[in-house]
N, C-alpha and C positions, 0 to 999 in steps of 0.2 A: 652156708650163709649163717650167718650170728641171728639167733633171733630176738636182739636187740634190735637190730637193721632192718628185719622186714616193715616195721611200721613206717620208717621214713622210706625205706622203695615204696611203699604202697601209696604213701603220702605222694612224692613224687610220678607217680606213673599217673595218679588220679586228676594230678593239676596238669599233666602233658596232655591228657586224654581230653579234659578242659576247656584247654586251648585249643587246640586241631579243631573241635566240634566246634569252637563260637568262632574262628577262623574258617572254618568248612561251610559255615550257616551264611558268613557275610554281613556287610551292613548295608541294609535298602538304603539307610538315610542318605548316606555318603555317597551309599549306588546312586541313589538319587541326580546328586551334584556330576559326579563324574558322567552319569549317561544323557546331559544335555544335548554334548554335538550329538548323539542317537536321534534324539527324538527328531531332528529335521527330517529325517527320512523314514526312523519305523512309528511315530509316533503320527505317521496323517492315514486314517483310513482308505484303504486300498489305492493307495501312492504306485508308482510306477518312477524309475528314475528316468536318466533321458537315453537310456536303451530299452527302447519300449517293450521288447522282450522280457526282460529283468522284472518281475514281482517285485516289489519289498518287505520282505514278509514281516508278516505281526509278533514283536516278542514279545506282549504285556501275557503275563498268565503260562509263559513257555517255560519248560523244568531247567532249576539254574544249572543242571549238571550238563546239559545239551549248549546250556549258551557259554558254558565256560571252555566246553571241549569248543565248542567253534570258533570261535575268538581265539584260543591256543591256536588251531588250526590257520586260521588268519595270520595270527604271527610269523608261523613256522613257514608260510607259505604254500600250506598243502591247498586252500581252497584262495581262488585265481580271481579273487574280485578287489581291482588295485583298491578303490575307495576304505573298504571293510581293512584289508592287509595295514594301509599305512597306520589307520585307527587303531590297528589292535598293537601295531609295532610301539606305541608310548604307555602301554599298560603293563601294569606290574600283572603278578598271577592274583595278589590281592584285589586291585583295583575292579579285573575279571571275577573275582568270586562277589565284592560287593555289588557289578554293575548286575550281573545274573539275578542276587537277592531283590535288587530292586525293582526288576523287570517280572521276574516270577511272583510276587506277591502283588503286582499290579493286574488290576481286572483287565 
């Protein structure tokens, strides 16, 4: 490699790196907005839906890396709760990483 060139790869790799992390972090605000229909059901303390078995568990303060895998999950199909599936089936993987930020940085 020329090393006239190393400073713009460097330049370059540093604003990719940039990106991904402030794309990886999320945005709560917007999380905010998109996790409305959420809050019907994990936003009422110790909610139960109407299969009384079924918890709804709490995700304010839950690590976004766990609510993004599950929600992927949801999408893909792997975890078999129709309500949670159809929901995750209209989100991007953005949408997923901001609704996560929003939820984990809430007490």
């Amino acid at each position: 490699m020329n090393t006239s060139t190393i400073p713009a790869a460097l330049t370059a790799v540093a604003v990719t790196l940039a990106t991904v992390t402030a794309t990886a972090a999320g945005d709560p605000e917007r999380g905010k907005k998109l996790a409305e229909p959420c809050m019907g059901c994990h936003g009422i303390p110790s909610y139960t839906n109407v299969y009384p078995s079924y918890h709804v568990p709490k995700l304010a303060g839950q690590h976004a890396e766990y609510l993004v895998s599950a929600l992927k999950a949801y999408k893909r199909g792997d975890r078999s709760h129709k309500t949670m599936r159809a929901q995750a089936a209209t989100l991007s993987d953005q949408d997923m990483v901001d609704i996560a930020a929003f939820f984990s940085t809430h007490p």
